[in-house]
Steps between C-alpha positions, in 0.01 A plus 500: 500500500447166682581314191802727408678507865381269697806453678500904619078499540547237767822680675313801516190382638686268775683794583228793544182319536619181664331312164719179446238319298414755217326207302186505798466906487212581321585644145364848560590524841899398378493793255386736811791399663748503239389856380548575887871421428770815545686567190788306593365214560665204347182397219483872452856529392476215308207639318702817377817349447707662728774314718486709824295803595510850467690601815752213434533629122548835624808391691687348271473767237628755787777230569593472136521892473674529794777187402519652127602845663729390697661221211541846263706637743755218501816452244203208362260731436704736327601212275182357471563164640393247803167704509277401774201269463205608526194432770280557249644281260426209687132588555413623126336235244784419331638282866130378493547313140786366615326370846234302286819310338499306801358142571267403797492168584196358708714133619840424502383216234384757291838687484703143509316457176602805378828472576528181360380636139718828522818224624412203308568314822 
């Protein structure tokens, strides 16, 4: 877990526990804690995969009924065109691929450099 997210261990452990130093927790005393966690915490929903939590899920599948109804009973829906996009859409695995496409940069230098190969400035 530690290895995996460190980024959301150390979030959630500043946040709930007041922990801002995760490195100086004792191992088994760390895993106490982090097992302690609610289900939507951030390593949590890391762990599983998921992009938001249940209740926030929950919405936007009621939204996306409730925006598809409606869209049906327009001239567009009878046609079958400008169909809403979806909430859930956006928070399935398929927008998650497409999120890791993305390039983090830890220095300006770093993505200067970059640039300068993708430019050939």
């Amino acid at each position: 877990m530690i290895s995996k997210y460190p980024e959301e261990l150390t979030c959630d452990m500043a946040e709930v526990y007041g922990v801002f130093d995760i490195k100086r927790v004792p191992v088994r005393l760390l895993a106490t804690l982090a097992v302690g966690l609610r289900n939507d915490s951030r390593v949590k929903l890391a762990m599983s995969g998921a992009r938001v939590d249940d209740k926030t899920y929950l919405l936007a599948v009621i939204a996306d009924n409730l925006r598809t109804w409606i869209w049906r009973m327009t001239e567009d829906g009878a046609n079958g065109v400008n169909a809403p996009k979806l909430y859930t859409d956006f928070y399935s695995d398929k927008d998650a691929e497409k999120e890791r496409e993305y390039l983090v940069f830890d220095s300006p230098e770093d993505f200067k450099t970059r640039w300068k190969e993708l430019t050939g400035n």
